[in-house]
LOFISE-605240 format. One line per 2 residues: number of its first residue (from 1); their letters; for each residue x, y, z of C-alpha. Coordinates in steps of 0.02 Angstrom, whole numbers. Example, Ala and Ser with C-alpha at 12.3 -4.5 7.8 and 13.67 -1.06 7.14 Angstrom:
<recs>
1) as) 615/-225/390  684/-53/357
</recs>
This chain:
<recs>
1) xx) -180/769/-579  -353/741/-489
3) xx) -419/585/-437  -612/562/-444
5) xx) -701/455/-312  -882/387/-365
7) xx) -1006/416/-202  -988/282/-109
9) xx) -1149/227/3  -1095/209/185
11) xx) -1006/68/246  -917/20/394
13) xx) -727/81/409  -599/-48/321
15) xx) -467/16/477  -488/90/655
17) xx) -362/132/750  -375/221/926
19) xx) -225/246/1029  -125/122/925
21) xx) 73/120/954  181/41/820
23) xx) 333/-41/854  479/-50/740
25) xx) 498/-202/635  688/-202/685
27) xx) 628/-210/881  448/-211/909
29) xx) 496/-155/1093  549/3/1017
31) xx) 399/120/989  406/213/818
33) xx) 217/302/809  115/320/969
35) xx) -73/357/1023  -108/340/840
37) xx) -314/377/777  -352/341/619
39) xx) -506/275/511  -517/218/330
41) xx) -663/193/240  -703/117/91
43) xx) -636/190/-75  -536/307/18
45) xx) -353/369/-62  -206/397/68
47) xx) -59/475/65  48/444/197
49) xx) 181/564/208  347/580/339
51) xx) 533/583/297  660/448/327
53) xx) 659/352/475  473/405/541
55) xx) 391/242/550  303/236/380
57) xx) 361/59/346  318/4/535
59) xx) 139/80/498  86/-21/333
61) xx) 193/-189/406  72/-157/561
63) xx) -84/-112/487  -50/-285/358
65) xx) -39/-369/510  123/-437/488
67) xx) 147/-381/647  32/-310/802
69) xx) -12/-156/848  106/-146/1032
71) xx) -43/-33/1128  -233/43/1089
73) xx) -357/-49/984  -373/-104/796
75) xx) -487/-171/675  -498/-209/519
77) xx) -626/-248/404  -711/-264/598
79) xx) -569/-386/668  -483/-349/824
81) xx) -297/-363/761  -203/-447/767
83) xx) -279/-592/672  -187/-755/623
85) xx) -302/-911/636  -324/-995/499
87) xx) -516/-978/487  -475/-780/492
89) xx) -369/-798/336  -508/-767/197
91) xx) -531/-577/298  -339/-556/300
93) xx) -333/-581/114  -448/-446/83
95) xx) -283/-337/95  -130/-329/-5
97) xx) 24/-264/26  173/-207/-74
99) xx) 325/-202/-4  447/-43/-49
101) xx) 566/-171/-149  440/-287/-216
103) xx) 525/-437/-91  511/-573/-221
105) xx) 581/-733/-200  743/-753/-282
107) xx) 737/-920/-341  590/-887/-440
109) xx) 556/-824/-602  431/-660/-613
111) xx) 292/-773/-652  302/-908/-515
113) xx) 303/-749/-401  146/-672/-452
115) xx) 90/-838/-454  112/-877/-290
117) xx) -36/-790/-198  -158/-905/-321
119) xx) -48/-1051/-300  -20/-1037/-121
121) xx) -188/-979/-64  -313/-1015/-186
123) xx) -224/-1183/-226  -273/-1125/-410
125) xx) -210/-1262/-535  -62/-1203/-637
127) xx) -153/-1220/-824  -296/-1100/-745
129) xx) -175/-1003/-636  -44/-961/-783
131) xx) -205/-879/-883  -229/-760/-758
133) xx) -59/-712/-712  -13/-699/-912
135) xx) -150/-571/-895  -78/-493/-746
137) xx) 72/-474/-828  9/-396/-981
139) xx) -82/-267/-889  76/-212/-796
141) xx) 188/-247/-957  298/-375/-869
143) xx) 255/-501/-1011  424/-492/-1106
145) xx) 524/-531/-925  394/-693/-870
147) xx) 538/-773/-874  672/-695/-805
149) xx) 757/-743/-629  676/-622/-486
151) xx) 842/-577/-420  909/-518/-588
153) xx) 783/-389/-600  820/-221/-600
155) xx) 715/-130/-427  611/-25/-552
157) xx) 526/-199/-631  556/-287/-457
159) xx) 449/-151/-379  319/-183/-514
161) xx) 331/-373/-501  274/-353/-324
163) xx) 127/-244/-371  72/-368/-497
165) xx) 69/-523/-360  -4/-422/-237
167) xx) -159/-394/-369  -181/-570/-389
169) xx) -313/-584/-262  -397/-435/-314
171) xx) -401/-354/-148  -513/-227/-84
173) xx) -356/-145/19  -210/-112/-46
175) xx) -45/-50/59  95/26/-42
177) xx) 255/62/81  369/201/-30
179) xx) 285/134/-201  395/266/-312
181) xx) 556/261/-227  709/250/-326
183) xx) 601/262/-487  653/329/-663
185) xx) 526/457/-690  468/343/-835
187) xx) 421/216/-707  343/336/-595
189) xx) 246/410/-723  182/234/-744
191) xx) 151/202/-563  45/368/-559
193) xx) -74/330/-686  -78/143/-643
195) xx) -132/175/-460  -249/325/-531
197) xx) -336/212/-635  -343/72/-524
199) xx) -423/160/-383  -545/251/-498
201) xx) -602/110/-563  -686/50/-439
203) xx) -892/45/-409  -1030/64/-267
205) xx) -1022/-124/-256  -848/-163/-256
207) xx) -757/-2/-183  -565/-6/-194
209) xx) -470/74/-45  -284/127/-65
211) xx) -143/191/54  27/247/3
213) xx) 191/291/95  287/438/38
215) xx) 438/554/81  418/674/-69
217) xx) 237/760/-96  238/821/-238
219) xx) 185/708/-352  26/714/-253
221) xx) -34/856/-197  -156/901/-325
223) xx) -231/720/-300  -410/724/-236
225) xx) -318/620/-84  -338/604/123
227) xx) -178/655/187  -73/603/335
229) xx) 90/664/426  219/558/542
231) xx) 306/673/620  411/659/798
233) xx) 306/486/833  132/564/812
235) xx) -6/525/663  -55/696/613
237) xx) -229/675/494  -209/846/376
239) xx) -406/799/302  -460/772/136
241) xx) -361/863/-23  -304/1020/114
243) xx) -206/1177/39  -21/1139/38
245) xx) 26/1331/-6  64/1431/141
247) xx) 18/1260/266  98/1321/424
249) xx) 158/1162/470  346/1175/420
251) xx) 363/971/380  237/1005/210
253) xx) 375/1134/143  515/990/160
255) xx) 422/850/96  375/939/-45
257) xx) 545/1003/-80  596/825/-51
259) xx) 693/747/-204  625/572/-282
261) x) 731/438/-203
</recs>
């Protein structure tokens, strides 16, 4: 599968990082990447690869901004980070995250949740709001469970609930921490040719910039993707669609040899 980028006229970066360390949301004392350089411009596809425990959740939950970067310097969208005032808020909701297991509010029903970013934020009256969430949810076929109770969801439609609400706001950013783990391959099939087609559809004028956590490779190595490694606390950049086969860095041959989780 190959994932075609329009050209893009130059922009400023959406993220820079330089000699960023990222503490662990357990213990943000604890350092999990350090001294980490990075820059994402827009309608850029990454892949973020590393195996269990290398700080691939810490990464996206810092680069959100849910919390700050613990050394170095970054900015997004041109913001030094982090950024929580209330007049920065319009610029923080330029990105959207989805968490690995959707983190949906319980007491909710699947449509109060995706409604929540247009209710919450936009203050969007319910009549208008439930039109555009109806077509959310048609678009990611969670129509038929609008009404079921969040916590009753299975994780394959929870993870896919939390997709949906993080589109809400249509951002130009979107973080995706492990976005196929524990999948049926039906669902990741789905996710694959979801996230294809929303990054491809994108234009000059409104470019759409995504980054993805993973622990197994495979399903993307024949993207047309940037590609990162975390490995041993370090952000190793492997460029733009590089040759996997015979890649003498040894982590490539395990996380492509990685089982789906």
């Amino acid at each position: 599968m190959e994932l075609d980028s329009p050209n893009l006229p130059q922009a400023p970066p959406l993220i820079e990082m330089q000699g960023v360390a990222v503490g662990s949301i357990l213990d943000l004392a604890q350092i999990t990447l350090e001294d980490v350089n990075w820059t994402v411009n827009p309608g850029e596809f990454w892949v973020v690869a590393g195996m269990h425990a290398s700080g691939k959740t810490d990464l996206m939950w810092m680069t959100a901004g849910i919390m700050p970067p613990q050394d170095g310097t970054y900015r997004l969208f041109g913001h030094e980070m982090p950024m929580y005032s209330e007049e920065q808020l319009a610029e923080r909701l330029r990105l959207g995250l989805v968490f690995e297991n959707g983190q949906l509010l319980r007491h909710l029903n699947v449509q109060e949740n995706i409604a929540l970013p247009l209710r919450y934020h936009r203050h969007v009256e319910w009549t208008e709001a439930e039109k555009r969430v109806n077509a959310m949810l048609e678009k990611t076929e969670l129509l038929p469970l609008a009404d079921a109770m969040s916590g009753t969801l299975p994780r394959n439609w929870q993870k896919r609930a939390g997709l949906a609400r993080a589109l809400m706001l249509e951002p130009e950013l979107l973080l995706l921490d492990h976005p196929l783990s524990g999948l049926d391959l039906r669902h990741l099939h789905w996710w694959l040719n979801f996230l294809r087609s929303w990054h491809s559809g994108q234009t000059p004028e409104h470019p759409r910039t995504l980054i993805i956590t993973v622990q197994d490779l495979r399903p993307w190595r024949d993207m047309n993707c940037h590609f990162a490694l975390l490995k041993k606390k370090k952000f190793i950049p492997l460029g733009h669609r590089p040759k996997f086969a015979g890649h003498e860095e040894p982590l490539i041959k395990e996380l492509l040899a990685e089982g789906l989780q």
